[in-house]
C-alpha positions as CSV (number, residue, x, y, z in Angstrom):
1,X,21.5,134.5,112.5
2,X,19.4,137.8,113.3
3,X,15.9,134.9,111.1
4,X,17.1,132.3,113.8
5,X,17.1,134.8,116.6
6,X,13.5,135.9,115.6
7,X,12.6,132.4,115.8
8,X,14.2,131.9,119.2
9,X,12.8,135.1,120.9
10,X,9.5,134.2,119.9
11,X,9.3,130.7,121.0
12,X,11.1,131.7,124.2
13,X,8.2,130.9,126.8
14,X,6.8,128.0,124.4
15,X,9.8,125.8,124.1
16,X,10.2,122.9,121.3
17,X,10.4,119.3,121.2
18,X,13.6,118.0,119.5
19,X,14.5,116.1,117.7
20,X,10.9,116.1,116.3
21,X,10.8,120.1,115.8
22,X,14.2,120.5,114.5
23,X,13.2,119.8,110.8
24,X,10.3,122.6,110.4
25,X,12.3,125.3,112.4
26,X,15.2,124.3,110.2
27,X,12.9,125.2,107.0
28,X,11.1,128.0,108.5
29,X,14.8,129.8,109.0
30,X,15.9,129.1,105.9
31,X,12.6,130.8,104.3
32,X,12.2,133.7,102.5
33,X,9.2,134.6,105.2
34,X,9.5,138.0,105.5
35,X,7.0,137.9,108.5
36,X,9.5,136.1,110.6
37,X,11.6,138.8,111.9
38,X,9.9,141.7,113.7
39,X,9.0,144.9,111.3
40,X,12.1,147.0,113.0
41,X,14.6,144.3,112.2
42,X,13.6,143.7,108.3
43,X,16.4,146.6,107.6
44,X,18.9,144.3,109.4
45,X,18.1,141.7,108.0
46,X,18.0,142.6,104.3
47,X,21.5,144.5,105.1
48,X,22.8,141.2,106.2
49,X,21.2,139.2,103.2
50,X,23.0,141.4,100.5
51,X,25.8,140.5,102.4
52,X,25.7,136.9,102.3
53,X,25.1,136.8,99.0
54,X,28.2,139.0,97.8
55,X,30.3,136.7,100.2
56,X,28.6,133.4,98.1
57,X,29.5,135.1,94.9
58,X,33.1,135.3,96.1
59,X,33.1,132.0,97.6
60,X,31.9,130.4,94.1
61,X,34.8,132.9,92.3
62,X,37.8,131.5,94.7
63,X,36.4,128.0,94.3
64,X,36.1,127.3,90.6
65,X,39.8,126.5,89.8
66,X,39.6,123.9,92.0
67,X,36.1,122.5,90.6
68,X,35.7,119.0,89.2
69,X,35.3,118.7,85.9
70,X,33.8,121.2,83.0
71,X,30.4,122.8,81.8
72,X,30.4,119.6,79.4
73,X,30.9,116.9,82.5
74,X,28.7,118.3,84.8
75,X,25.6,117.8,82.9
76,X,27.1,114.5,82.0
77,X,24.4,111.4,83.0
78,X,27.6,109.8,83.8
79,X,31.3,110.1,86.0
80,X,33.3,109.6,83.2
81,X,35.5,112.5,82.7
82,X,34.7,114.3,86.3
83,X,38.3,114.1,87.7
84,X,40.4,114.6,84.6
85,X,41.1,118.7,86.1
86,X,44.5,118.4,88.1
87,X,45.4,121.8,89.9
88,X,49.3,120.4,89.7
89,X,51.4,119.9,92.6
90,X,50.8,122.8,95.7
91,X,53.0,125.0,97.0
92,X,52.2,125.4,100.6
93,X,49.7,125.0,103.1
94,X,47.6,127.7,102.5
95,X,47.5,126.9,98.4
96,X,46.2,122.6,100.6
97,X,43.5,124.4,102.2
98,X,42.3,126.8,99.0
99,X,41.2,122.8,97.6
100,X,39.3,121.6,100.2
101,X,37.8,125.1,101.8
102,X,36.1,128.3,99.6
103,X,36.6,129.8,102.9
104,X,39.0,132.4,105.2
105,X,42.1,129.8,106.0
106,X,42.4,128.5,110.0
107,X,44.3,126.3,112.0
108,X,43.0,123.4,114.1
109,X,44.8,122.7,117.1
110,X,45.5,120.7,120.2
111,X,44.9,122.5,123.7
112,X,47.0,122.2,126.9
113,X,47.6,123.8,130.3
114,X,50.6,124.8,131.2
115,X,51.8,124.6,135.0
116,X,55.4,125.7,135.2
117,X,57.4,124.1,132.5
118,X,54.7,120.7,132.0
119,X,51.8,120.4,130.0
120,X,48.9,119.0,130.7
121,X,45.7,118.2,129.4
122,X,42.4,119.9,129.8
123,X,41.0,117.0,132.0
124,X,43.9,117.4,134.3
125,X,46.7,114.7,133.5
126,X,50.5,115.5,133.2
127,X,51.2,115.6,129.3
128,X,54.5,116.5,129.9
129,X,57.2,116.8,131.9
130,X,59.3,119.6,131.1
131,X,59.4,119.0,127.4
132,X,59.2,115.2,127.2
133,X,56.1,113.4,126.5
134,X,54.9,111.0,129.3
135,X,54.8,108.3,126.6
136,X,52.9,105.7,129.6
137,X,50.2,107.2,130.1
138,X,47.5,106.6,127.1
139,X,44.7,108.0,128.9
140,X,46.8,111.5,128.5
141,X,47.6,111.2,125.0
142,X,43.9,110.1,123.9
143,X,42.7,113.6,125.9
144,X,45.4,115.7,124.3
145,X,44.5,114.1,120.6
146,X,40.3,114.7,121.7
147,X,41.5,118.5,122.5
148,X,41.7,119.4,118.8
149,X,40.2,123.0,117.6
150,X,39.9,125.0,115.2
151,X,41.0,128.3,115.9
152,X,39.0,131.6,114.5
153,X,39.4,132.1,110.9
154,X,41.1,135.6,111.8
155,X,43.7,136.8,109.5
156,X,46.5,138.0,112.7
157,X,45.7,134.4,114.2
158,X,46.4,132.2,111.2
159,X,49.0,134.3,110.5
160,X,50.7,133.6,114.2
161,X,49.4,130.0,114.0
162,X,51.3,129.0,111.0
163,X,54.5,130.6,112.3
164,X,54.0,128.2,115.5
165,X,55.6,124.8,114.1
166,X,54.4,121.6,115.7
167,X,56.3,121.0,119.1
168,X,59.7,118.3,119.0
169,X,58.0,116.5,121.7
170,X,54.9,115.0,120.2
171,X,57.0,113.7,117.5
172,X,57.3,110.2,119.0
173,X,53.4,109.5,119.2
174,X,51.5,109.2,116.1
175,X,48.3,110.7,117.1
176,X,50.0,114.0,118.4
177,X,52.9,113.9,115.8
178,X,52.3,116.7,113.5
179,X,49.5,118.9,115.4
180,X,50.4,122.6,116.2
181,X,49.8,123.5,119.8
182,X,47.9,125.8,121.9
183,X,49.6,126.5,125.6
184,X,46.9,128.0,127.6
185,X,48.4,129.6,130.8
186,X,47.3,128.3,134.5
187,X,44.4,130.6,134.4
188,X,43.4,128.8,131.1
189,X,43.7,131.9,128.9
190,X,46.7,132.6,126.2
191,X,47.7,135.4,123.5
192,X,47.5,134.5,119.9
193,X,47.8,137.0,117.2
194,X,46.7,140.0,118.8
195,X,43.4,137.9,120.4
196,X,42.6,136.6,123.4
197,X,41.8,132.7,123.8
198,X,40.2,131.7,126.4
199,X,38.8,127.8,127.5
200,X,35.4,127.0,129.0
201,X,35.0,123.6,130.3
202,X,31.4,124.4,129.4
203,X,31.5,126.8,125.9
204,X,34.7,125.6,124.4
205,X,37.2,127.8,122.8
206,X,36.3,131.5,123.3
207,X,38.4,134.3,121.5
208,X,38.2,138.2,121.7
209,X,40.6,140.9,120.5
210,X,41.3,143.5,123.2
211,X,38.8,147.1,124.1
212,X,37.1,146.1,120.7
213,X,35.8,142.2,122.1
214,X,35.0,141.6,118.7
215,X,36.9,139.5,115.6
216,X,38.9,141.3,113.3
């Protein structure tokens, strides 16, 4: 972030051409070009790549029971053999998302208003009324079902996430059965695990924890 902001502040008045440009500034981030970053952020930024590299090393350490095959198979010139692992039946949801994600466990999803006891959607339509599903109106369903997020991967609002089963009411249509919900109030702003989630019609899903304004 701090090699991309380099890039940014530098380029500021010149401005790029994308999609044509997106490849070399792509590269030149990723570099190892310590003339980059200006000279007073090279402590910064050597702080913040020690740190990214202890967080790979963890990522690899939490991810290798779940890897596909052995030290023998992966230098196979073949498949044969790649998916003979089996990590067993899984316990929960959290022991789900350990297979297909090295990182901190979230929660996607779907986000509607609240006005007095309905739901609706971000666009505006009545989802609900009261807490039954206004099954005739498709264009309400596909904008609940295009609302999905994924929450921040903050440890108080997985936590309070989890504990929020998905809602009776979406039950009877198959692209909302199953989703957890987010009820943002009239003013478009909710309380979930200690943080405050906010929607932007323009930035999306914004979230802040109290005084601090930063994730915990």
């Amino acid at each position: 972030l701090l090699r991309t902001a380099a890039v940014i502040r530098r380029d500021l008045d010149k401005g790029w051409v994308l999609p044509d440009e997106i490849p070399s500034l792509v590269s030149e981030v990723y570099s190892d070009d310590p003339a980059l970053v200006p000279a007073d952020w090279l402590e910064a930024c050597s702080a913040a790549a020690k740190a990214a590299r202890v967080d790979e090393l963890d990522r690899q350490r939490r991810a290798a029971p779940f890897l596909l095959g052995n030290s023998k198979t992966m230098t196979s010139s073949s498949l044969d053999g790649l998916h003979e692992g089996s990590i067993g039946d899984l316990p929960d949801e959290g022991a789900a998302w350990a297979v297909v994600r090295d990182g901190p466990m979230s929660v996607e999803v779907l986000v509607v208003q609240l006005r007095g006891r309905d739901r609706y959607t971000l666009a505006g339509r009545r989802l609900t009324r009261g807490d039954v599903l206004v099954d005739d109106d498709e264009r309400a369903i596909e904008q609940a079902a295009g609302s999905l997020v994924r929450l921040p991967a903050w440890k108080s609002v997985t936590r309070a996430a989890l504990a929020c089963k998905p809602p009776g009411f979406f039950e009877l249509d198959s692209d909302l059965s199953g989703w957890r919900v987010l009820e943002l109030g009239e003013d478009g702003t909710t309380t979930l695990g200690g943080a405050v989630l906010t929607y932007d019609r323009e930035l999306g899903l914004l979230a802040q924890f109290p005084k601090k304004g930063s994730k915990r």
